[in-house]
C-alpha positions as CSV (number, residue, x, y, z in Angstrom):
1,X,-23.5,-7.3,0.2
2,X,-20.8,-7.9,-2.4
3,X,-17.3,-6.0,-1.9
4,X,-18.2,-3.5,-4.4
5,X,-21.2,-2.2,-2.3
6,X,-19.3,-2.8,1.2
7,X,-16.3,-0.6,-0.6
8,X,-19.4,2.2,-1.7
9,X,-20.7,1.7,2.2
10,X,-17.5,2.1,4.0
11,X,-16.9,5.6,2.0
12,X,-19.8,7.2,2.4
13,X,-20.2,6.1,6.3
14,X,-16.6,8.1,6.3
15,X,-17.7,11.0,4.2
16,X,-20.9,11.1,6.7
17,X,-18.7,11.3,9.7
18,X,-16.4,14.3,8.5
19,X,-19.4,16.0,7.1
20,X,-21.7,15.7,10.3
21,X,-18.9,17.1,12.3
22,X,-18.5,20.7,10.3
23,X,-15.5,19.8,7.8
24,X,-15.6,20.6,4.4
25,X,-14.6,17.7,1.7
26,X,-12.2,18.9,-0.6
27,X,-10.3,18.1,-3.7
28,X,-6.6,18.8,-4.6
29,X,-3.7,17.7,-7.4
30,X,-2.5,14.9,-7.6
31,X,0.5,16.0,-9.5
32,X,2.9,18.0,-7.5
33,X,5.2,20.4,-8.9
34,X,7.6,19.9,-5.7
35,X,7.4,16.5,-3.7
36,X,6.4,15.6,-0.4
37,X,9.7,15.5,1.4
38,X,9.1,12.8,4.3
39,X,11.2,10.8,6.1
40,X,11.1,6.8,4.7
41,X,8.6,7.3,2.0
42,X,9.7,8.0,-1.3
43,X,8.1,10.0,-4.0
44,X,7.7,9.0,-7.3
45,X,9.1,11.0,-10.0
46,X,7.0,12.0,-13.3
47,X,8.8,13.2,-16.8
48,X,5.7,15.2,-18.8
49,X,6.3,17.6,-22.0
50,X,4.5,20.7,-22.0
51,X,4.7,23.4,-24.8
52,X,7.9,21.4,-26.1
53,X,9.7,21.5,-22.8
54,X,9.9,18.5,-20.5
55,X,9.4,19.4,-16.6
56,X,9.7,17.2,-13.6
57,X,6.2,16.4,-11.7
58,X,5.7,14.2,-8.4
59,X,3.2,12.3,-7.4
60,X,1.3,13.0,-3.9
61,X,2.6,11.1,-0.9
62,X,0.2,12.7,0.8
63,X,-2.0,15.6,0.2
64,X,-1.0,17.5,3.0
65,X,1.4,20.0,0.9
66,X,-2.2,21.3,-0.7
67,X,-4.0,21.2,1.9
68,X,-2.3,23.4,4.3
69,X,-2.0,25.7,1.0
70,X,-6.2,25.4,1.4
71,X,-5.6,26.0,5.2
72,X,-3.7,29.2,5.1
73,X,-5.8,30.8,3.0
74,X,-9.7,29.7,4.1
75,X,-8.8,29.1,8.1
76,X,-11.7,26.1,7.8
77,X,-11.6,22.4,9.0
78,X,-11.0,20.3,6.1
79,X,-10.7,16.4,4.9
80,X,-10.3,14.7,2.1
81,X,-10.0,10.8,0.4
82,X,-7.1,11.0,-2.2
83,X,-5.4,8.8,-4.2
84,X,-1.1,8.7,-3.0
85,X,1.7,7.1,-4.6
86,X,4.5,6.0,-2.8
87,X,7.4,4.4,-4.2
88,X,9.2,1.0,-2.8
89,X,6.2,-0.2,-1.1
90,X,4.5,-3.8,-1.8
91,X,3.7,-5.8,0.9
92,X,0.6,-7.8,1.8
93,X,-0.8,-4.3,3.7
94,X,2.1,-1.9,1.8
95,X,0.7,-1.0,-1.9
96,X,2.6,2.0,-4.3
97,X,-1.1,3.0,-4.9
98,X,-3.9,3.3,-2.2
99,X,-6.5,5.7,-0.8
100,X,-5.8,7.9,2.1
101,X,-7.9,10.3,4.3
102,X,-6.8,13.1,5.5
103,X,-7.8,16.1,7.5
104,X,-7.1,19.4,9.5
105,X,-8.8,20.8,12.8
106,X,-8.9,24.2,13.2
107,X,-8.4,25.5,16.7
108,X,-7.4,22.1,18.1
109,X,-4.5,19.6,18.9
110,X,-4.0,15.9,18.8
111,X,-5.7,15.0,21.9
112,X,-8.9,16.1,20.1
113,X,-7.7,14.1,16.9
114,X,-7.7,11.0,19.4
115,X,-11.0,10.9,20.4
116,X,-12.3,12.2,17.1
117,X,-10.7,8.9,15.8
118,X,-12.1,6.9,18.5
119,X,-15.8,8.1,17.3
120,X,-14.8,6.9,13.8
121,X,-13.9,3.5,14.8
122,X,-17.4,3.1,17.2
123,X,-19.1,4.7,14.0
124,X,-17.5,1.8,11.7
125,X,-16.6,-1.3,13.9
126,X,-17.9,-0.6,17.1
127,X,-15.6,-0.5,19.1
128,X,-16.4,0.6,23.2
129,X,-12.5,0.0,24.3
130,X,-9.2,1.5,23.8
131,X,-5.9,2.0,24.6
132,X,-3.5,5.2,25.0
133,X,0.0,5.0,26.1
134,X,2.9,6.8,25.8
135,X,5.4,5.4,23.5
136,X,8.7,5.1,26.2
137,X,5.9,3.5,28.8
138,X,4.9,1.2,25.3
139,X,8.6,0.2,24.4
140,X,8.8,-0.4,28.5
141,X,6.0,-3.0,28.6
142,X,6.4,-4.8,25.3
143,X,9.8,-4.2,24.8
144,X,11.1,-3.7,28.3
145,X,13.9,-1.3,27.1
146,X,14.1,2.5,27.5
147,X,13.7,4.8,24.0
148,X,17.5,6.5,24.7
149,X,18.4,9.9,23.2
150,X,22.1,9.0,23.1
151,X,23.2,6.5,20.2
152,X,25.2,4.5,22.5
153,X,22.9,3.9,25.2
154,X,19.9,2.7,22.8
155,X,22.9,0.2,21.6
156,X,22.9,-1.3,25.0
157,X,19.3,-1.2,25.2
158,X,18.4,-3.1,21.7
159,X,21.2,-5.7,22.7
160,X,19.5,-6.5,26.2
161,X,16.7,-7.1,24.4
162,X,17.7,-9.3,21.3
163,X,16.8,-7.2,19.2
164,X,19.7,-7.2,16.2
165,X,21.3,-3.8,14.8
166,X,24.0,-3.0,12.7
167,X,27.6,-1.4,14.6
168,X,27.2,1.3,11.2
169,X,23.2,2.0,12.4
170,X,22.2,5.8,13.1
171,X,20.4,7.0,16.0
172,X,17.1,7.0,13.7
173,X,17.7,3.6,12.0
174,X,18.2,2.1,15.8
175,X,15.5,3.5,17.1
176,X,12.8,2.0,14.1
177,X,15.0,-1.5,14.3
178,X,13.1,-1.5,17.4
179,X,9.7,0.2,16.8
180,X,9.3,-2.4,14.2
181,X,9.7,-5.3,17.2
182,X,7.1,-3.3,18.8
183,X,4.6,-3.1,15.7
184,X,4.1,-7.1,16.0
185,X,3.4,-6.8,19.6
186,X,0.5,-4.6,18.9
187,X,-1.8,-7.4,17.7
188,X,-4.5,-7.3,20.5
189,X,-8.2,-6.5,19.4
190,X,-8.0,-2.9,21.2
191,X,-6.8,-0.1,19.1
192,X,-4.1,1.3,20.6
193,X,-2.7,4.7,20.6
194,X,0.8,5.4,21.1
195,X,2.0,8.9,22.1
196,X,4.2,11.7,22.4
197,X,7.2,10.6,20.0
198,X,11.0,11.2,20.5
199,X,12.4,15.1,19.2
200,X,14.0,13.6,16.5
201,X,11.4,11.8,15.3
202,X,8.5,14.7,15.3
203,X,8.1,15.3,11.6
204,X,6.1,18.6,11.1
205,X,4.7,18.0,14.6
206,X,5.1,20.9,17.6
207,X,7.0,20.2,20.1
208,X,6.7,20.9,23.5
209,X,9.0,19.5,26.6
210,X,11.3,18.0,24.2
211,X,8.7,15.3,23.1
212,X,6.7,16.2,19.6
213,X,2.5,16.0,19.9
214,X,2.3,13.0,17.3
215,X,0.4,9.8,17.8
216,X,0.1,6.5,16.4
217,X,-3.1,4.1,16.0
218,X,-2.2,0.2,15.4
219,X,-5.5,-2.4,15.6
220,X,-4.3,-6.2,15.3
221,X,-0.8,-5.3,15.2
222,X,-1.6,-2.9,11.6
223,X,-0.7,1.2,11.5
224,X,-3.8,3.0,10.7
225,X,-3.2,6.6,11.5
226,X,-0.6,8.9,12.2
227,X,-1.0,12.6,13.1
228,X,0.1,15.3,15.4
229,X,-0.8,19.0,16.8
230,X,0.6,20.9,13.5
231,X,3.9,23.0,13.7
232,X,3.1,26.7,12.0
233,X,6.5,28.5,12.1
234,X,7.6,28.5,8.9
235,X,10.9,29.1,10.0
236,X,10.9,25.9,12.2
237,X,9.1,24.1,8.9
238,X,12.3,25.3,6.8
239,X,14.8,24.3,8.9
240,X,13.5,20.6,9.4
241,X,12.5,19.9,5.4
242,X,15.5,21.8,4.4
243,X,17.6,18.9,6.2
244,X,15.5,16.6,5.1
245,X,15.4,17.5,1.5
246,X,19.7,18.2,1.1
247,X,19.9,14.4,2.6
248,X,17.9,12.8,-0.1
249,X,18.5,15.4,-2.9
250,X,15.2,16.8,-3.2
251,X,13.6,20.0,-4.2
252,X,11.9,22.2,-1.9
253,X,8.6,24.0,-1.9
254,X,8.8,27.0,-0.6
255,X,5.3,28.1,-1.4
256,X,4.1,25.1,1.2
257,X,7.0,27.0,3.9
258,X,5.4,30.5,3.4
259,X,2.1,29.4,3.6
260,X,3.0,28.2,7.5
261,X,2.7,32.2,8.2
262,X,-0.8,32.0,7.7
263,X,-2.2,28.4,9.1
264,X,-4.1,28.8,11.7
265,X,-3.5,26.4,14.8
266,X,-4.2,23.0,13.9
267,X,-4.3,19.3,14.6
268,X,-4.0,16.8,10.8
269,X,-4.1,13.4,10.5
270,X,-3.9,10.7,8.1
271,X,-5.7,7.2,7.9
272,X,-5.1,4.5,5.0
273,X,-8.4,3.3,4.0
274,X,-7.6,0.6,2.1
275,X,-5.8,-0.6,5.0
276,X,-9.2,0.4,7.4
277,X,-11.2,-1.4,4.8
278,X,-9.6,-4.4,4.6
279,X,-10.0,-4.6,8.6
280,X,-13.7,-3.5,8.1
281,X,-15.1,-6.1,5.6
282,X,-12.6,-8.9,7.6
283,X,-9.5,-9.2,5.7
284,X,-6.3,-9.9,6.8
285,X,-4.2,-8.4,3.7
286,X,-5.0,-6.6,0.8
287,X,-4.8,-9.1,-1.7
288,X,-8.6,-9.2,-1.5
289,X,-9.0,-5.7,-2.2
290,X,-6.8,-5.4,-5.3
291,X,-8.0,-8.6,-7.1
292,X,-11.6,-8.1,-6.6
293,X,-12.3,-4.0,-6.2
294,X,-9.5,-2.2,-7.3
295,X,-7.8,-4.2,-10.1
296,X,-10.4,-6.7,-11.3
297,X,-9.3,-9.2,-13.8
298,X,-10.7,-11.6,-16.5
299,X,-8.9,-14.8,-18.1
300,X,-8.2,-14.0,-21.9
């Protein structure tokens, strides 16, 4: 089997999965009137005319703007494999252009996402073992340091540990310094999970005993997925992109806030294929993937 058919193989064993399971595949814009607004990812802006007039698009980070949207007003399970565009990002598994799936469970929260996930990965590579554990017992282990609220205090831990940081660093910029020190530890052939995620750090996640419901999935030291037990107060959802959004200078979509009043409870989650893919067929970056599948090239 060449790449092209693995690539056609890998997709519709995905698509079969959702499918089999009671979720409905669907299909949303790519072209965004307001961006995503996400911490470290950034959105790439696009200038079009219409009628005469020349009006600011974005192109998806994520589809997860229009697929709440979906969510509020059908109340259904949903998933979808869409093209996102993130600016700043080109490493040997980072690309400005890839393929992620994503999808919502109605009437469930992350812990249901986690072993939904862990079917997936028997379904695709097999896989009989894993790994959950909470990220503080995680940075504990690999790190041996202690995930500190106060700025100060993570200081003293990162400088136990080696691990270098700027005197000017934020709490938030500390705290990934070291997550990334993690990341390479995380190269074992058992997926592992890490768990309930610092406040500050809990995205559009809910929150409950001061630690948000969001997960991570690494496998041979790679993020796969990220995805939490979904926050519906739209009040909540203001006041954390509305932060977000006045930092980095960014509109705001209130239509995606409003529609919060009408999600039903929910569990989303999002998985790079490209990035599963490359794992599936054996790779060990993506270099393999963009010369030969996605942007095939010919000497002139």
């Amino acid at each position: 089997m060449n790449i092209l058919e693995s690539w056609h193989e890998f997709i519709e064993r995905v698509r079969r999965f959702f499918r089999s399971r009671g979720y409905l595949e669907v299909s949303t814009a790519v072209l965004l009137k307001y961006p995503n607004i996400d911490t470290n990812i950034d959105p790439i802006k696009v200038k079009l005319r219409l009628r005469g007039k020349e009006e600011t698009f974005w192109l998806q980070t994520s589809p997860e703007y229009s697929m709440k949207k979906l969510l509020a007003l059908y109340k259904r399970s949903i998933f979808q494999i869409a093209k996102v565009f993130r600016d700043r990002e080109y490493t040997s598994i980072h690309r400005p252009e890839f393929h992620m799936l994503e999808w919502y469970k109605v009437g469930e929260d992350y812990r249901y996402l986690i072993r939904e996930i862990k079917d997936l990965l028997r379904e695709l590579f097999g896989f009989e073992e894993f790994r959950e554990l909470p990220l503080q017992v995680a940075f504990e282990e690999f790190l041996g340091i202690q995930v500190e609220e106060e700025e100060k205090a993570l200081k003293e831990s990162l400088s136990k540990a080696g691990i270098h940081f700027e005197e000017s660093d934020d709490w938030e910029t500390l705290f990934f310094r070291a997550y990334i020190e993690l990341e390479r530890k995380l190269d074992s052939e058992v997926p592992t999970f890490l768990y309930n995620f610092p406040k500050p750090l809990c995205a559009l996640a809910k929150i409950r005993e001061n630690l948000a419901e969001r997960f991570e999935l690494f496998y041979k030291g790679v993020e796969l997925a990220n995805g939490w037990t979904e926050e519906t107060d739209p009040e909540e959802i203001r006041s954390r992109l509305a932060k977000e959004a006045k930092k980095r200078n960014l509109p705001l979509d209130k239509e995606f806030i409003s529609a919060h009043r009408s999600i039903p409870p929910c569990s989303g989650c999002s998985i790079g294929l490209d990035r599963l893919f490359m794992l599936w067929i054996g790779a060990s970056d993506l270099d393999t993937l963009e010369k030969r599948l996605f942007y095939p090239s010919f000497p002139l």
